[in-house]
NUDREN-244652 format. One record per atom (N, C-alpha, C): atom name; residue number from 0; x, z, y; residue in one letter. Coordinates in Angstrom, 3 decimals, padded with zeros to 6 digits, m for minus. Each point is the difference from the previous one (the first is absolute). Layout:
! residues N
('CA'; NUM; (X; Z; Y); 'A')
...
//
This chain:
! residues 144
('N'; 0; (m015.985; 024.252; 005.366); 'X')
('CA'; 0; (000.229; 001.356; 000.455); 'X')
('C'; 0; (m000.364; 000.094; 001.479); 'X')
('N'; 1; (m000.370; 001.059; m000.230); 'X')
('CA'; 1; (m000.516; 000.004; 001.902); 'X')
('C'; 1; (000.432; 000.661; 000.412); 'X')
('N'; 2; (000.753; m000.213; 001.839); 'X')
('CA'; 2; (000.446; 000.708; 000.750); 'X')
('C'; 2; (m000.391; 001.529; 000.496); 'X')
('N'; 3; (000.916; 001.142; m000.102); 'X')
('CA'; 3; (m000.286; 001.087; 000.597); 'X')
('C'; 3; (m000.740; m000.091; 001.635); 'X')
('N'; 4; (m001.316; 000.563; 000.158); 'X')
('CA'; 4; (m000.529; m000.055; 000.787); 'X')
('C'; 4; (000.719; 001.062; 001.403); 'X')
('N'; 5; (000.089; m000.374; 000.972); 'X')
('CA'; 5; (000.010; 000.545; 001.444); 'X')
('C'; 5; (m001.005; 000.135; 000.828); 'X')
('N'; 6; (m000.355; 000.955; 000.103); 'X')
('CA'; 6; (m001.153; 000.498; 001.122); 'X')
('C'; 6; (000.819; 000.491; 001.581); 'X')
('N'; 7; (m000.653; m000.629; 000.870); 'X')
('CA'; 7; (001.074; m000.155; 001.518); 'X')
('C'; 7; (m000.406; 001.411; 001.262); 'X')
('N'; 8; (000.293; 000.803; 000.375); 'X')
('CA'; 8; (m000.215; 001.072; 000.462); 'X')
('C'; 8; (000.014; m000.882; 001.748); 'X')
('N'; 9; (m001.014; m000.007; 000.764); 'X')
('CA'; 9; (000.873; m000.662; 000.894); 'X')
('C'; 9; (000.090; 001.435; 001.119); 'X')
('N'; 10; (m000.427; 000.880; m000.233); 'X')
('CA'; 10; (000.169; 001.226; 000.987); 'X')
('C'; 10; (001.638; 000.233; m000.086); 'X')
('N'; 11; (000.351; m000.089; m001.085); 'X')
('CA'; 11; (001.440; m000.015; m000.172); 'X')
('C'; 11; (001.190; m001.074; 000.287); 'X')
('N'; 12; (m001.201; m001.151; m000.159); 'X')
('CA'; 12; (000.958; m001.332; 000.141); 'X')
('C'; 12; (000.790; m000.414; m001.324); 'X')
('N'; 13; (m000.620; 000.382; m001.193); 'X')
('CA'; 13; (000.568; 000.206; m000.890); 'X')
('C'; 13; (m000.301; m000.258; m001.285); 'X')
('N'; 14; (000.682; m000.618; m001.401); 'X')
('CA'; 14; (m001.111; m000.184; m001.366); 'X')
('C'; 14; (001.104; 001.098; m000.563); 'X')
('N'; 15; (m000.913; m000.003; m001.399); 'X')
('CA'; 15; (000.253; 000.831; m000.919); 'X')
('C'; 15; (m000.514; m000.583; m001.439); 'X')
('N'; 16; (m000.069; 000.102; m001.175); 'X')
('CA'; 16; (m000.348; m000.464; m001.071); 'X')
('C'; 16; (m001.255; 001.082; m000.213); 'X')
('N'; 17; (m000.819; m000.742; m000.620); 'X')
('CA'; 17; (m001.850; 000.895; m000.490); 'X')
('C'; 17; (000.544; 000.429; m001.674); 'X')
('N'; 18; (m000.339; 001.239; m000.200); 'X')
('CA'; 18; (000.166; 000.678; m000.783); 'X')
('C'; 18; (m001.928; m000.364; m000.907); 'X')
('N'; 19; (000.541; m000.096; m001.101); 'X')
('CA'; 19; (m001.198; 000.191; m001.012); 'X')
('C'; 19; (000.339; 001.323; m000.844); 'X')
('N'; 20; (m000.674; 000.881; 000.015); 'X')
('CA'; 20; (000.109; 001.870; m000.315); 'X')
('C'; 20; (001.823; m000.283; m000.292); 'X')
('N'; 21; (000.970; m000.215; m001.283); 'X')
('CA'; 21; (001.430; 000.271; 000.205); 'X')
('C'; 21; (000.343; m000.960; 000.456); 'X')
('N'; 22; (m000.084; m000.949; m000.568); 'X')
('CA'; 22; (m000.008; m001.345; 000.144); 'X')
('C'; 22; (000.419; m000.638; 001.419); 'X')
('N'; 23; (000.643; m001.075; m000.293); 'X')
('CA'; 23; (000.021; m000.635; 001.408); 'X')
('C'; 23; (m001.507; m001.452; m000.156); 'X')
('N'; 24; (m000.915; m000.154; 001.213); 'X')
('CA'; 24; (m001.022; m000.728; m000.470); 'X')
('C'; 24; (000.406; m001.451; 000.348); 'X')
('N'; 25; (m000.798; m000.759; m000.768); 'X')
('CA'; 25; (000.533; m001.803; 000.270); 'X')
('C'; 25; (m001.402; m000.909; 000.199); 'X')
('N'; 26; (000.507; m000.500; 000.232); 'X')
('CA'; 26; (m001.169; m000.823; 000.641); 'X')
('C'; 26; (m000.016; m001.096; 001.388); 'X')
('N'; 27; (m000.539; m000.612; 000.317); 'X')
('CA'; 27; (m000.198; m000.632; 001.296); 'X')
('C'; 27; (001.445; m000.223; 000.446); 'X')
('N'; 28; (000.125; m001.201; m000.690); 'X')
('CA'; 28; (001.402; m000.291; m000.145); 'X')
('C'; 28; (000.499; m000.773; 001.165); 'X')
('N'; 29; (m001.155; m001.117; 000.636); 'X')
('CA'; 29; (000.122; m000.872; 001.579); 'X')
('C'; 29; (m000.204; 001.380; 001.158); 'X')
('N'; 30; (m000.030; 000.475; m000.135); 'X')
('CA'; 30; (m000.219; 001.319; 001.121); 'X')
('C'; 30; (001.474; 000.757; m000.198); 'X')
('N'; 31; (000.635; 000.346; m000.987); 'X')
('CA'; 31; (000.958; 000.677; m000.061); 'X')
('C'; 31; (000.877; m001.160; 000.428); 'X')
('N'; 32; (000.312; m001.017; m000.314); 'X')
('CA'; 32; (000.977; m001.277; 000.117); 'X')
('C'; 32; (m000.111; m000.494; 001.522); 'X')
('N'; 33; (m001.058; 000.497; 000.763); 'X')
('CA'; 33; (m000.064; m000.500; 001.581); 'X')
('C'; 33; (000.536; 001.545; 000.947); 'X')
('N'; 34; (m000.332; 001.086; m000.617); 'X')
('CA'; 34; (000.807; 001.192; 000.359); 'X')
('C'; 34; (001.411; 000.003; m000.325); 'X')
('N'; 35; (000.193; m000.438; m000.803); 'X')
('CA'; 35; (001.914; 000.113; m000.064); 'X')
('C'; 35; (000.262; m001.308; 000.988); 'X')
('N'; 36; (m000.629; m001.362; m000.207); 'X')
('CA'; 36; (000.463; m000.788; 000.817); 'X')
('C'; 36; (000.120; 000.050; 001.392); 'X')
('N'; 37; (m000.775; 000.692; 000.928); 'X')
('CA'; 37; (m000.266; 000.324; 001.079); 'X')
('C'; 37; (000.958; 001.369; 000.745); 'X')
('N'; 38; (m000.082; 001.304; m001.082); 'X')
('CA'; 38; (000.134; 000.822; 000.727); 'X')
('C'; 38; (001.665; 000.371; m000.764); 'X')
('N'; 39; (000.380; m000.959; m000.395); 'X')
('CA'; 39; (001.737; 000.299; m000.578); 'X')
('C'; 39; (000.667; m000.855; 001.044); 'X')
('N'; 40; (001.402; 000.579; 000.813); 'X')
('CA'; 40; (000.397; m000.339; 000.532); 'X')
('C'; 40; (000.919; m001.635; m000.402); 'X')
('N'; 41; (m000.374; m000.964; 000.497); 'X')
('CA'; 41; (000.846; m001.216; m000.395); 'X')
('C'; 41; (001.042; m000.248; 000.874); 'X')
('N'; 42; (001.412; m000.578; m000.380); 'X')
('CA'; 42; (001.346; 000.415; 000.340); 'X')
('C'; 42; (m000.213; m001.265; 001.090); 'X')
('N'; 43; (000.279; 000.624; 001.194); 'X')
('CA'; 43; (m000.201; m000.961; 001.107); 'X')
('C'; 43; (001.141; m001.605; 000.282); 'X')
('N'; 44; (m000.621; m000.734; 000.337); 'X')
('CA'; 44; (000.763; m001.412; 000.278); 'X')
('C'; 44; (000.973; m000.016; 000.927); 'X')
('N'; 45; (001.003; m000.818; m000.363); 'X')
('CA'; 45; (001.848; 000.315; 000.775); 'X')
('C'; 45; (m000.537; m000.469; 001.670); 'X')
('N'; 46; (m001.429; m000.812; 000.215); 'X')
('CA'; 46; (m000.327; 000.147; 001.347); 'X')
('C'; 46; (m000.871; 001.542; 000.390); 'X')
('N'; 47; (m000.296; 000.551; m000.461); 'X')
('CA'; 47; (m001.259; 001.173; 000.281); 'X')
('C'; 47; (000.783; 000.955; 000.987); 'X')
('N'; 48; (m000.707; 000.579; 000.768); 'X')
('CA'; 48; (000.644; 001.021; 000.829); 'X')
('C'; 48; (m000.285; 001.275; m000.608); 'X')
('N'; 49; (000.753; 000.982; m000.323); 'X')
('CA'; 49; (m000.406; 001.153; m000.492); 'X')
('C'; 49; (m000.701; 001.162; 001.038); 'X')
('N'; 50; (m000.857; 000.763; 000.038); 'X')
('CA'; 50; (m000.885; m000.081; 001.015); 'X')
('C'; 50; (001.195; 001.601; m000.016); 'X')
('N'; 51; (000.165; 000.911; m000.590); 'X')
('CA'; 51; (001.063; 000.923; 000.403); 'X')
('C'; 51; (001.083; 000.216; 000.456); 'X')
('N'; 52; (000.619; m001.389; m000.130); 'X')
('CA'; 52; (001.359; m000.402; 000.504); 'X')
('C'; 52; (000.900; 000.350; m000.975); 'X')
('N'; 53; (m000.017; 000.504; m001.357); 'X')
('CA'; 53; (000.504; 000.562; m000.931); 'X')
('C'; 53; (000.935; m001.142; m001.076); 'X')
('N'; 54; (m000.360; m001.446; 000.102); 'X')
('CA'; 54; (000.265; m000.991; m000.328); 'X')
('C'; 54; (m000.239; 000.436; m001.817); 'X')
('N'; 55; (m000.880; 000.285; m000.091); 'X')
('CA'; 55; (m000.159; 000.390; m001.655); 'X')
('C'; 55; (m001.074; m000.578; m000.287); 'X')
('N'; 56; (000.044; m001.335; m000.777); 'X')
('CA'; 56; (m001.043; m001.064; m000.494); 'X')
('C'; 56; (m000.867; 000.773; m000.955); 'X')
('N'; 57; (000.162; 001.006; m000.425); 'X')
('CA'; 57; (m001.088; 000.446; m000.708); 'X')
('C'; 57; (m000.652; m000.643; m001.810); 'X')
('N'; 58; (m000.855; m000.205; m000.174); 'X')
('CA'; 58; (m000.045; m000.733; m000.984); 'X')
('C'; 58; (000.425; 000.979; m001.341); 'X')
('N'; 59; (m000.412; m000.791; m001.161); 'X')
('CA'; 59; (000.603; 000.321; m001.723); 'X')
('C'; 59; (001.096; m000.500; m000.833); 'X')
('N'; 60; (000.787; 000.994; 000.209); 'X')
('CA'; 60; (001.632; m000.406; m000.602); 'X')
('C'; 60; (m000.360; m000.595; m000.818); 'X')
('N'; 61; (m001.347; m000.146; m001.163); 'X')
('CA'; 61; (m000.138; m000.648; m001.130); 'X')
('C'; 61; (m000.624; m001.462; 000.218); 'X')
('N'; 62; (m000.289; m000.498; 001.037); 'X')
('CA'; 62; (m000.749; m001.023; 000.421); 'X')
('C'; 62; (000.874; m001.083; m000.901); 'X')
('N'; 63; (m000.548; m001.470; m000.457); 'X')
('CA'; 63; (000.728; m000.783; m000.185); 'X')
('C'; 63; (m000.407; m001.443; 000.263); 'X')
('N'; 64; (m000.639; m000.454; m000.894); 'X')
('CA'; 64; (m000.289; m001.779; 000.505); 'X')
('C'; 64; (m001.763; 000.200; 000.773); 'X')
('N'; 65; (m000.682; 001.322; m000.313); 'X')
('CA'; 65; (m000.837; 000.753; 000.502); 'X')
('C'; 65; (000.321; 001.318; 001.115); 'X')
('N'; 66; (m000.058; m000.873; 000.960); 'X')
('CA'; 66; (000.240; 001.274; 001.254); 'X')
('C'; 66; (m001.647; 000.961; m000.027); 'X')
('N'; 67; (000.368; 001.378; m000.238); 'X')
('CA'; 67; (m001.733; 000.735; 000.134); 'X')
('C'; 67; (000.059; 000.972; 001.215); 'X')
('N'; 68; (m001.165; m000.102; 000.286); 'X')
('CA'; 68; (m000.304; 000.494; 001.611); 'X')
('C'; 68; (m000.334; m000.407; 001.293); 'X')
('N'; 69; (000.230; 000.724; 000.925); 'X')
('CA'; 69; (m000.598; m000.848; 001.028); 'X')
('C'; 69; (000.534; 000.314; 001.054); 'X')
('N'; 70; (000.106; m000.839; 001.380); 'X')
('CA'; 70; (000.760; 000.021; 000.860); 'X')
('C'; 70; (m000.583; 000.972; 001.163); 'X')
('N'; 71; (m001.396; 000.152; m000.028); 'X')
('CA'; 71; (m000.716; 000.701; 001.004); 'X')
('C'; 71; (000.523; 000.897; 000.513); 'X')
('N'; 72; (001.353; 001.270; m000.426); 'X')
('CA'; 72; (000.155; 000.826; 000.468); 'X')
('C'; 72; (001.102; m000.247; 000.754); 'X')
('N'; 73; (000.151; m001.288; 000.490); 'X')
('CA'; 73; (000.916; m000.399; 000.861); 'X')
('C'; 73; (m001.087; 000.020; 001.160); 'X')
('N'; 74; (m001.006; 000.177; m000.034); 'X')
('CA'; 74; (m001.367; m000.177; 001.284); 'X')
('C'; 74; (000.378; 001.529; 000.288); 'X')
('N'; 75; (000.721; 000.725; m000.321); 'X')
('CA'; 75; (m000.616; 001.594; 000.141); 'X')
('C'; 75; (000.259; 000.526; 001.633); 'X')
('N'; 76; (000.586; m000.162; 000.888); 'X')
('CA'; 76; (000.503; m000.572; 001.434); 'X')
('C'; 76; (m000.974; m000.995; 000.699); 'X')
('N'; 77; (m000.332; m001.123; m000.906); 'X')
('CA'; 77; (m000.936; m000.740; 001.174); 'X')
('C'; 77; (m000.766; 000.165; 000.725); 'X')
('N'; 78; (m000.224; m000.435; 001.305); 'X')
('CA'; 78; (m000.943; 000.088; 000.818); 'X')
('C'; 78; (m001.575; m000.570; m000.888); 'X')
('N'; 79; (m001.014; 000.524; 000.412); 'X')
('CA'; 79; (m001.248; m000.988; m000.898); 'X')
('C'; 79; (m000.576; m000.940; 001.351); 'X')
('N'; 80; (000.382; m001.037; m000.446); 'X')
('CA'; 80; (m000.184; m001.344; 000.352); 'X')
('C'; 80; (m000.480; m001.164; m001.108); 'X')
('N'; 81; (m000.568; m000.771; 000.327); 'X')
('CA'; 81; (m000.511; m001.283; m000.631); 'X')
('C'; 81; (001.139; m000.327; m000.825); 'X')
('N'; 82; (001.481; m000.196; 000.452); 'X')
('CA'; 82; (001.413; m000.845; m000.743); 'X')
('C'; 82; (m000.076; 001.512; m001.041); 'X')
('N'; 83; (000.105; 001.514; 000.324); 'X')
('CA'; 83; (m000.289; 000.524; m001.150); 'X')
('C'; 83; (m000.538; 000.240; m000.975); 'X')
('N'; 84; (m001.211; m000.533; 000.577); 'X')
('CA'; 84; (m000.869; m000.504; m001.440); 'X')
('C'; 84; (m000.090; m001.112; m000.666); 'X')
('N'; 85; (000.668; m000.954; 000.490); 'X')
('CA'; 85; (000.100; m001.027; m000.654); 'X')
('C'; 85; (001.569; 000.384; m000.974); 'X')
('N'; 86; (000.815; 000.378; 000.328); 'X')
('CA'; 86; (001.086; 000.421; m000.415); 'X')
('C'; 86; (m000.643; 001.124; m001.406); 'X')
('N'; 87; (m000.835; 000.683; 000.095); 'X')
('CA'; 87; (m000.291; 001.211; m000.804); 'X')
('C'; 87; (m001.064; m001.763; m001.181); 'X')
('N'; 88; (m000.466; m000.376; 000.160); 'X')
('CA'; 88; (m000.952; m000.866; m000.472); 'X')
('C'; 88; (000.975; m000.656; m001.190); 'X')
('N'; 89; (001.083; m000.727; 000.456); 'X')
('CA'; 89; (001.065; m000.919; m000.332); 'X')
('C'; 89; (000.962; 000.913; m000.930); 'X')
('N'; 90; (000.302; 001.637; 000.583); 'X')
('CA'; 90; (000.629; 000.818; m001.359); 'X')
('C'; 90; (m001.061; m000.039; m000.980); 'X')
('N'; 91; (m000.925; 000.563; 000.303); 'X')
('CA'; 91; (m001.144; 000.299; m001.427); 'X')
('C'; 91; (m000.496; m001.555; m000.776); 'X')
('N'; 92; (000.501; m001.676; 000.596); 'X')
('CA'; 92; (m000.235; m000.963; m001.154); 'X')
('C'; 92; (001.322; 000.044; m000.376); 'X')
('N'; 93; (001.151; 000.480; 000.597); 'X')
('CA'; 93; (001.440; m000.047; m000.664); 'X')
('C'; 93; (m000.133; 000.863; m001.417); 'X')
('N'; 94; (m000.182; 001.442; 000.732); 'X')
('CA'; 94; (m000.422; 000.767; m001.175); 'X')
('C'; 94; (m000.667; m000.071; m000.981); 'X')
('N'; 95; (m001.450; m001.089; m000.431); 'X')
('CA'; 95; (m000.391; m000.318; m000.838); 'X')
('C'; 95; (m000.006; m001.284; m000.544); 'X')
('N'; 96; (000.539; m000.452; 000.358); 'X')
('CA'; 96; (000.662; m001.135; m000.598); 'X')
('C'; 96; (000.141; m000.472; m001.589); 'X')
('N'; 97; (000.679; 001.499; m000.656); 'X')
('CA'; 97; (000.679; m000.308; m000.771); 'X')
('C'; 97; (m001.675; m000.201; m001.100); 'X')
('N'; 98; (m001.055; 000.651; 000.384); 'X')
('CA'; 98; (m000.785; 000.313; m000.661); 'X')
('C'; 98; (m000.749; m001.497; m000.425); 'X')
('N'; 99; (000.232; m000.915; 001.192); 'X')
('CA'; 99; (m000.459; m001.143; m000.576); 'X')
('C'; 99; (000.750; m000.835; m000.383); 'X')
('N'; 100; (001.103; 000.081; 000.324); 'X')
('CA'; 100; (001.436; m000.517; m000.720); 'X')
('C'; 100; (m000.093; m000.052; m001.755); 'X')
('N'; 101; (m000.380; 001.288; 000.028); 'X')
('CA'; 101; (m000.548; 000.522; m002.043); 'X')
('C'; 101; (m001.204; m000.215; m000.818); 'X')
('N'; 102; (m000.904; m000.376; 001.546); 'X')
('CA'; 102; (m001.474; m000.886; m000.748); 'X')
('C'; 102; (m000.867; 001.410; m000.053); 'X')
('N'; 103; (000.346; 000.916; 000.522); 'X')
('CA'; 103; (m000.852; 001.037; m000.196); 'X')
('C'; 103; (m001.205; 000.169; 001.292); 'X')
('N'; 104; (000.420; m000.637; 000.986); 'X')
('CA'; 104; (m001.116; m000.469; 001.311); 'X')
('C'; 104; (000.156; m001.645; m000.150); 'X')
('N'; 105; (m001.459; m000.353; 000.324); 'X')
('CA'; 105; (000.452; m001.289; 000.515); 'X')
('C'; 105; (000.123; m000.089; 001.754); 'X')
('N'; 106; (m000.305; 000.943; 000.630); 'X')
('CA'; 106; (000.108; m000.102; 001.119); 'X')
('C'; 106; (m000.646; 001.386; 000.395); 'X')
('N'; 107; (000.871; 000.200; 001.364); 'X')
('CA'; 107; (m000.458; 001.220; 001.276); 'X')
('C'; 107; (m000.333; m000.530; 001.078); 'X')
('N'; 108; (m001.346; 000.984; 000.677); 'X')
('CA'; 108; (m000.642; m000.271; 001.256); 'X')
('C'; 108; (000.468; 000.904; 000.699); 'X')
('N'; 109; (001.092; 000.405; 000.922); 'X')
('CA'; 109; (000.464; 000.827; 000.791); 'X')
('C'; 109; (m000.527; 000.416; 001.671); 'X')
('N'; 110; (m000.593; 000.766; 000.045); 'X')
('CA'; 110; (m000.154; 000.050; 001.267); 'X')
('C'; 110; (000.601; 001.280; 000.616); 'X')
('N'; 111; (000.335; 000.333; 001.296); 'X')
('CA'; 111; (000.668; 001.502; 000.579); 'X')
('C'; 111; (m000.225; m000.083; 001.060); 'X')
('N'; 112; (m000.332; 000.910; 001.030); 'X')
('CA'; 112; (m000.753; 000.509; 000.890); 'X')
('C'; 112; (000.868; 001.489; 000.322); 'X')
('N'; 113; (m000.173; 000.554; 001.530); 'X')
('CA'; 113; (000.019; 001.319; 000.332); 'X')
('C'; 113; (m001.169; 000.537; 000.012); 'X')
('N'; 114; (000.291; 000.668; m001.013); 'X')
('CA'; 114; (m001.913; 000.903; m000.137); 'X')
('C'; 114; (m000.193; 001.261; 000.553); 'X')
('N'; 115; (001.223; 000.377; 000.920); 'X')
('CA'; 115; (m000.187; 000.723; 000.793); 'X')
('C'; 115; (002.351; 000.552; 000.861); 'X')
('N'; 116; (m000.325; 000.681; 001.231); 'X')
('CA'; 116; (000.924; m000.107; 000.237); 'X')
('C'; 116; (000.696; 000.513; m001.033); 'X')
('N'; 117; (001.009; m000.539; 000.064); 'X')
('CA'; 117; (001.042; 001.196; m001.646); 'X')
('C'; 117; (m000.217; m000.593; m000.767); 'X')
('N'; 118; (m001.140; m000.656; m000.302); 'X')
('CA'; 118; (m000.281; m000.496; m001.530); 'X')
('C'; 118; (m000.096; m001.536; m000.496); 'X')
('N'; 119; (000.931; m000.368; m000.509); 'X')
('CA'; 119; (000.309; m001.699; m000.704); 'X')
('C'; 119; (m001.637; 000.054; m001.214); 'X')
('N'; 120; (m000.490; m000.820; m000.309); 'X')
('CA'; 120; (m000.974; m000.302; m001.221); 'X')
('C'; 120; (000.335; m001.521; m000.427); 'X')
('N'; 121; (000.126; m000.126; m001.108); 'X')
('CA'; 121; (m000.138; m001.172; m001.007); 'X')
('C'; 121; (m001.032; 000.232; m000.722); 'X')
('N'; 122; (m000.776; m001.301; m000.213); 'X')
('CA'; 122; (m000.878; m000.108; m000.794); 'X')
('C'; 122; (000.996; m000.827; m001.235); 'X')
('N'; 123; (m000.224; 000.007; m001.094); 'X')
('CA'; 123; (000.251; m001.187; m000.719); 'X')
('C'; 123; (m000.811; m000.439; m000.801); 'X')
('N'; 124; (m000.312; m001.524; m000.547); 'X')
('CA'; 124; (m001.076; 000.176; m000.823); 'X')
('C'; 124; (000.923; m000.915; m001.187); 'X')
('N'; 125; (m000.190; 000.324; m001.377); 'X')
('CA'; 125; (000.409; m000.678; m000.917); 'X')
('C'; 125; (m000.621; m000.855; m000.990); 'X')
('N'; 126; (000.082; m000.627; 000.081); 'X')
('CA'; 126; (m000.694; m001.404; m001.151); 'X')
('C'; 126; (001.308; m000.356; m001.042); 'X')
('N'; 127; (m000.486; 000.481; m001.230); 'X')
('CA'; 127; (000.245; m000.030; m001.253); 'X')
('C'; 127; (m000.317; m001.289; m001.056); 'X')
('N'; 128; (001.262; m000.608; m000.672); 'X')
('CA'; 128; (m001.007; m001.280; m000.339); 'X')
('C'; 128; (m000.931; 000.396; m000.852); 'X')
('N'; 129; (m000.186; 000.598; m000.735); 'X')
('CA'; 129; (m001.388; 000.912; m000.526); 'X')
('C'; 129; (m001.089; 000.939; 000.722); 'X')
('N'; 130; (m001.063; m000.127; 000.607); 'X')
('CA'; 130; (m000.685; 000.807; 000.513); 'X')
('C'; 130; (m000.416; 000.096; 001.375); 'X')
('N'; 131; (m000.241; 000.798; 000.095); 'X')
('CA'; 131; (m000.177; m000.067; 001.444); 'X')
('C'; 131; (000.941; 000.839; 001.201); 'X')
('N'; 132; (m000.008; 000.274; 001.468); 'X')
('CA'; 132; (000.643; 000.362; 000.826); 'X')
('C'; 132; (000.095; 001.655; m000.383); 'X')
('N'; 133; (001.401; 000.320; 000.350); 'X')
('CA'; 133; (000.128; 001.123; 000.291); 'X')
('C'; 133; (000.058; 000.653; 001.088); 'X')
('N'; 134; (m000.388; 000.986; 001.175); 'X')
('CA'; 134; (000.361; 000.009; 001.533); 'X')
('C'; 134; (000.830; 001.681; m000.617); 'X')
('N'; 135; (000.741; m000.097; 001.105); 'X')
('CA'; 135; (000.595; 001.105; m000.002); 'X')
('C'; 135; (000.137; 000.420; 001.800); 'X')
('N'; 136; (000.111; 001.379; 000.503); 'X')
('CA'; 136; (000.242; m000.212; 001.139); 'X')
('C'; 136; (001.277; 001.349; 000.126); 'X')
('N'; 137; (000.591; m000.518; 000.803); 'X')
('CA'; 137; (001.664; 001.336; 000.342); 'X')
('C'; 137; (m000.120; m000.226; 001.494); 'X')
('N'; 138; (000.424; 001.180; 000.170); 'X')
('CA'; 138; (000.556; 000.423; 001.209); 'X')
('C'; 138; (001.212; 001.005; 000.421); 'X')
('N'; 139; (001.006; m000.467; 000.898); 'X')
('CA'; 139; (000.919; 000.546; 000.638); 'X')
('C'; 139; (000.221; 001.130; 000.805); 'X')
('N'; 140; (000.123; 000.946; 000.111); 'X')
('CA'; 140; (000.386; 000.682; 001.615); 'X')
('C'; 140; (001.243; m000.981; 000.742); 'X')
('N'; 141; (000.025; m000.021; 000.966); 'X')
('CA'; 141; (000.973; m000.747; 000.913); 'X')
('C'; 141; (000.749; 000.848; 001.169); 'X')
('N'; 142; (000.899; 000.044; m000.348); 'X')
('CA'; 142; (000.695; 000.435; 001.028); 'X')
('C'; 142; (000.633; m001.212; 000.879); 'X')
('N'; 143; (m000.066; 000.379; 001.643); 'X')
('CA'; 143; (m000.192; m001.056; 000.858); 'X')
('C'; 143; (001.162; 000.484; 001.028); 'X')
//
């Protein structure tokens, strides 16, 4: 069965599920599985600083021996510096993790960069033990 597809709005900052005419559409199942992993909030670590001061770890009440999401929006405050991108680099292999954990990647090529002021970019590239690379590329607005 294949995953309901998400198409990512980034003017909005935002996904949504792709409609096939009533239908919800499916498809491109490593693309939908790196959008939830990335852009769902993951419940922050009893060291993490909460960048609002709100002390609310965030995260999925349903999480269990599989934590899903990602820590990046604890960056949402950072200054953009080198330690923030290495920090933004280190959430997004946390965040996908689980994917090779399940044999569904055999491995990610991560790279992230400021591709402009305001703006975080990850590249990722995915190698599948079947086939060949997948690249995908996301980007952030940043508030600084």
């Amino acid at each position: 069965m294949s995953d309901t597809t998400i198409i990512w709005d980034p003017k909005q900052g935002m996904g949504d599920w792709a409609l096939d005419g009533a239908q919800l559409a499916s498809g491109n199942d490593l693309l939908t599985a790196v959008y939830i992993s990335l852009f769902t909030d993951r419940v922050a670590g009893a060291d993490d600083v909460i960048p609002d001061g709100s002390q609310d770890p965030r995260g999925w009440w349903g999480d269990g021996d599989v934590v899903i999401g990602s820590r990046l929006w604890l960056l949402r405050r950072a200054k953009q510096t080198v330690e923030t991108l290495n920090l933004a680099k280190d959430y997004i292999t946390e965040a996908l993790q689980w994917l090779i954990d399940d044999e569904v990647v055999g491995s990610f090529d991560i790279t992230v960069e400021w591709t402009a002021a305001g703006m975080l970019g990850a590249n990722v590239v995915a190698h599948k033990p079947a086939g060949g690379p997948t690249s995908m590329q996301f980007f952030w607005n940043w508030n600084n």
